[in-house]
N, C-alpha and C positions, 0 to 999 in steps of 0.2 A: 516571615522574613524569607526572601525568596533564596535559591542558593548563588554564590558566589559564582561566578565565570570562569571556566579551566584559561589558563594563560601559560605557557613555555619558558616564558623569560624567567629566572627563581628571583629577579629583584620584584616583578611586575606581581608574582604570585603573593610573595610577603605583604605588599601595600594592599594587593587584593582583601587577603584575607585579616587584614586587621580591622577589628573592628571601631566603629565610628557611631558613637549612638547617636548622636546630634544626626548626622543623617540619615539612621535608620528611624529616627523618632518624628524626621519631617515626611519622610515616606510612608510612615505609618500612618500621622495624620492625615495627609491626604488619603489615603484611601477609607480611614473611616469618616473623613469629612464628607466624602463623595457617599457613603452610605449611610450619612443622614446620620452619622453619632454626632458630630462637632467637629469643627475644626480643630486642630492642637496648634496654641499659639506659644513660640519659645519662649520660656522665660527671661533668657538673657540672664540667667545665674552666672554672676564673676566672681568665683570662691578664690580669694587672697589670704595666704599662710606663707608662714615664715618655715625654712627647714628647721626641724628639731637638733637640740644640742646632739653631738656622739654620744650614745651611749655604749656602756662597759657592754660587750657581749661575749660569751664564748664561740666559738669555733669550731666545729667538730673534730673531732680525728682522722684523716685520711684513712679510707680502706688498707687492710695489709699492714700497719703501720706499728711501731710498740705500741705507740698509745693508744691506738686501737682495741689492740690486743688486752692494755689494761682495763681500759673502758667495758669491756665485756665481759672481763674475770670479774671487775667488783659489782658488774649488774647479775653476774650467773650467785657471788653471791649473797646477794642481800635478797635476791629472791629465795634461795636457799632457808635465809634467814627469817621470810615472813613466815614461809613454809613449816617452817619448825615450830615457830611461835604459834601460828595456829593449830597444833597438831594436824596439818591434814597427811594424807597418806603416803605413806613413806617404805613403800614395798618396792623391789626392785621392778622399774619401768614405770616405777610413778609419775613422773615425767616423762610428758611426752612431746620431741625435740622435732621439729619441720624447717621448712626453709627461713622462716623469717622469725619465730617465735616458738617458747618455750611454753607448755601450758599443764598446769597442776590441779590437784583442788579435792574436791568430792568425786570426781566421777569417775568413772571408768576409763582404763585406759582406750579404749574404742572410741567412749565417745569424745574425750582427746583428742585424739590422734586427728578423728574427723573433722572438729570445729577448727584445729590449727590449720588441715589441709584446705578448707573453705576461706579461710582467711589467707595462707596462702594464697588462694587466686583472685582474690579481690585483691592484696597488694600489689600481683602482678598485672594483674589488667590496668591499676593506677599506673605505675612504673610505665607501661606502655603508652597507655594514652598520652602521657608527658614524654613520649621520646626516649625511653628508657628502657633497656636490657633485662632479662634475668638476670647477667652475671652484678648487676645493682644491689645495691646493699644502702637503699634507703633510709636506715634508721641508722644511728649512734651506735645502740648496740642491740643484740638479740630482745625481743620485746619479751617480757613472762606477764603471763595471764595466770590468775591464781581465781580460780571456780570454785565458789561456795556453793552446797548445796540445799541452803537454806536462804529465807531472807535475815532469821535472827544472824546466823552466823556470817553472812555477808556483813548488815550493820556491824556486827561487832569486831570482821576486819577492818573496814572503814576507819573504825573510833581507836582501834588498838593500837596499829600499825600505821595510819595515814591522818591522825588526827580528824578524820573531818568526817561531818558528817551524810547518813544518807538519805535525804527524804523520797518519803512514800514511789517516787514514779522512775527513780531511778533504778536502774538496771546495770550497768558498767560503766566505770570512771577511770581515763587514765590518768596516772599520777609520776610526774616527772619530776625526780631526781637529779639532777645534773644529767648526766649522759645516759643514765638508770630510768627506764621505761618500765611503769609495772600496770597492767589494768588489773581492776578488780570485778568480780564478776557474781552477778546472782544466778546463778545457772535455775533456778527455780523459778524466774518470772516468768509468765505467757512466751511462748517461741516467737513469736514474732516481734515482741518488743524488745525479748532479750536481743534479738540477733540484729535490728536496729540499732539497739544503742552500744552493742560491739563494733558493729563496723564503723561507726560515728569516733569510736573511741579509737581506732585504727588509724582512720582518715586522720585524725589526730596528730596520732604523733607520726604519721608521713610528712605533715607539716612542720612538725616541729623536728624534726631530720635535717631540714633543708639548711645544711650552708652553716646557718649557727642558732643560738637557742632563745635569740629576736622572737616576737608573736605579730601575729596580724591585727590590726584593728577586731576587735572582738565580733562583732557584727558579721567579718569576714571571714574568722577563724568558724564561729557558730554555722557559719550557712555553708560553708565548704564542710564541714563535716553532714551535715547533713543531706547535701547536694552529694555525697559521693558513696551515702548509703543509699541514696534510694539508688546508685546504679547496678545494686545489686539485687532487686525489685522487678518484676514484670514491667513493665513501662505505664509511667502513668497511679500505679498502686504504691509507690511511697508512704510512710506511715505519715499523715500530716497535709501530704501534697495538696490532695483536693479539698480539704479543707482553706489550708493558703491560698487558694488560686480563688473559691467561693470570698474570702475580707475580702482580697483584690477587688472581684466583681461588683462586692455589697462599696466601694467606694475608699476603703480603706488605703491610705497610701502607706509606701514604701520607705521614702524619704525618712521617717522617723526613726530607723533601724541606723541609720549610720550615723548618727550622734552617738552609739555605743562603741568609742572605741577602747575601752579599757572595764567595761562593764556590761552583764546582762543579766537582766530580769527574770532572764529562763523560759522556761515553760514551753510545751511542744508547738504553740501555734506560731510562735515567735522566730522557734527553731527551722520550722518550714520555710516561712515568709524572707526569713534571709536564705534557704535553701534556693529561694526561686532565684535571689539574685545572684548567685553562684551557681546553679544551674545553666544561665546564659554565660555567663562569662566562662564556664567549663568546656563553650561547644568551640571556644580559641583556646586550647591548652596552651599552644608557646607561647600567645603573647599575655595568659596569665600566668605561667610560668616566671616570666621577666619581670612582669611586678613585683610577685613574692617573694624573689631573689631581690630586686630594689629593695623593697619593705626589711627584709632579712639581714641585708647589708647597710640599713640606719635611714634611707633615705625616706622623709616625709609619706605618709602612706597616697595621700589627697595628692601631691607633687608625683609622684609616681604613677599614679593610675594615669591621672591626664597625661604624662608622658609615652605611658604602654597604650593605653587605648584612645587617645585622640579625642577625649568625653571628659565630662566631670564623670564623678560618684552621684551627684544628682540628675546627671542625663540615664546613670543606668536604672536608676529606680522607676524613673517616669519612662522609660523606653521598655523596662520590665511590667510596669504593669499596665501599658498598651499589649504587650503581645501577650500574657494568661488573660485578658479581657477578651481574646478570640481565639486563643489558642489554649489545648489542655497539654 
C-alpha cells in the first residue's frame, strides 16, 4: 500500500487518510494481475443486517469523580482480598504501585516494580497512538496483576478465586469484575510467552475501559489484543505472526474469523490470523478508534465499520490477505 499524500486542508486530510478497502483491494489486484498472479475480481458482497436491539450497558465512571473514586477502593480491595486468600506475600512493599497498575504475587519486589514499569509504557505508547495523553486514565480503575510463581499455584488461583479454569498454554488471563480489573499471571512460563500473553491481557482491558463495559465482536477483541502485543516486539517477530502470514500464503482465507462474534476457538494460530486483521486496521487509529466507540455505544458492529471505514468486514479480510501475500 503506497503512503497516503500530505494535503493542508484538515477536511481533505481526514477523507485522505480514511481507509477504503474496496479501493485499495482494486489496486492491489491490478498490480498483482499485472505480475502474472490473477486478477482480483469483486465479489460484490451486499452484507444486510438489521441494528441490534439496546442493550443494558454500564458506563464508566468519569475521571476525579466519587464514583470513580469508589470504583477503585472496591478494586484496591478485592484485590487485597485474592491476595490474602492466596497467601502471597505480605511484607511491607509487597505491592508494588505504578502509573496504571498494582502488582503482587511471588516475586520480588524488583521484579515488580520492573514488569509494572514495562507495562506502564506499553499502555502509554497505546494511549498515544490513539490521540491520548499521559494525564489519561484508561481503565475503570487501577489494574492488579497478582504473579504466581508457579504453574501449580497459578491453576489453583484460576480455580479458587476466578472459577475458571487454565489450560496447558496459558500464561495470563484478565478477569473483569464490574469495574474491577484483575490479571492473573504465571510468572514461571517461558519469558517470552509470559510477557505475550500479558500484554494481550493489557490490550484487554484498554478496550474494555473505553466508554462502557459493551465487547467487540470476538474476532475483533482476539486480534486487537494480539495486534497490540506484538507492538511491543521487534518488528515482524510477534509470537504467531509469521506463522499467520505463512496459512495466508498456503491459501487459507480470513473471512472465516468473523463469523466469531461472541465466540472463539482459541488457540494461538487463530490468535494471530485475527491479529493481522487488526494489525491493518491499527495503521488508522482514529478512524478505528470511532468504530469501537460505535460498537461500545450499541451500534451494530457490521453497520459500524462500513460506516468508519467505507469497506465491508469482508473487504478487509480479502484486502488483508492480498497485502501478507507480498508483504511481511
Amino acid at each position: 500500500m503506497s503512503r497516503i499524500p500530505l494535503y493542508t486542508d484538515s477536511r481533505r486530510v481526514k477523507e485522505a487518510m480514511k481507509f477504503n478497502f474496496r479501493a485499495i483491494l482494486a489496486g492491489v489486484g491490478l498490480v498483482l494481475g499485472s505480475a502474472g498472479v490473477g486478477a482480483w475480481a469483486d465479489p460484490g458482497l451486499k452484507v444486510v443486517v438489521q441494528v441490534s436491539a439496546e442493550e443494558e450497558s454500564v458506563a464508566w465512571p468519569k475521571p476525579g469523580s466519587q464514583a470513580r473514586q469508589a470504583a477503585q477502593a472496591a478494586a484496591a480491595s478485592r484485590f487485597a482480598e485474592v491476595l490474602q486468600a492466596m497467601d502471597a506475600r505480605s511484607e511491607p512493599g509487597a505491592v508494588s504501585r505504578t502509573r496504571y497498575f498494582l502488582v503482587a504475587g511471588d516475586l520480588s519486589q524488583e521484579e515488580r516494580t520492573r514488569l509494572g514499569t514495562i507495562l506502564d509504557g506499553q499502555v502509554h505508547r497505546l494511549v498515544e497512538r490513539f490521540g491520548g495523553s499521559i494525564n489519561d486514565e484508561p481503565f475503570p480503575s487501577r489494574l492488579g496483576i497478582i504473579l504466581m510463581g508457579s504453574r501449580d499455584r497459578f491453576e489453583l488461583l484460576e480455580a479458587q478465586q476466578f472459577e475458571s479454569f487454565a489450560p496447558g498454554p496459558l500464561a495470563a488471563r484478565l478477569h473483569l469484575e464490574g469495574s474491577t480489573l484483575l490479571i492473573a499471571a504465571n510468572a514461571a512460563a517461558p519469558r517470552g510467552h509470559f510477557d505475550h500473553q500479558l500484554s494481550r491481557a493489557m490490550a484487554q482491558a484498554w478496550l474494555y475501559g473505553i466508554d462502557t463495559d459493551r465487547s467487540l465482536p470476538t474476532w475483533a477483541e482476539q486480534g486487537f489484543m494480539t495486534a497490540v502485543a506484538w507492538m511491543s516486539t521487534p518488528p515482524g517477530t510477534g509470537p504467531g505472526r509469521r506463522e499467520a502470514i505463512d496459512s495466508v500464503r498456503a491459501g487459507r482465507e480470513l473471512h472465516e474469523l468473523l463469523a466469531h462474534e461472541q465466540d472463539w476457538t482459541g488457540g494461538a494460530i487463530d490468535d494471530a490470523r485475527a491479529g493481522l486483521l487488526m494489525e491493518r486496521l491499527l495503521e488508522q487509529p482514529e478512524t478505528l478508534l470511532v468504530w469501537i466507540k460505535a460498537v461500545k455505544a450499541g451500534r451494530d458492529w457490521r453497520i459500524a465499520f462500513t460506516e468508519a471505514f467505507d469497506s465491508t468486514p469482508e473487504e478487509l479480510a480479502e484486502y488483508t490477505a492480498r497485502w501478507y501475500r507480498v508483504n511481511d
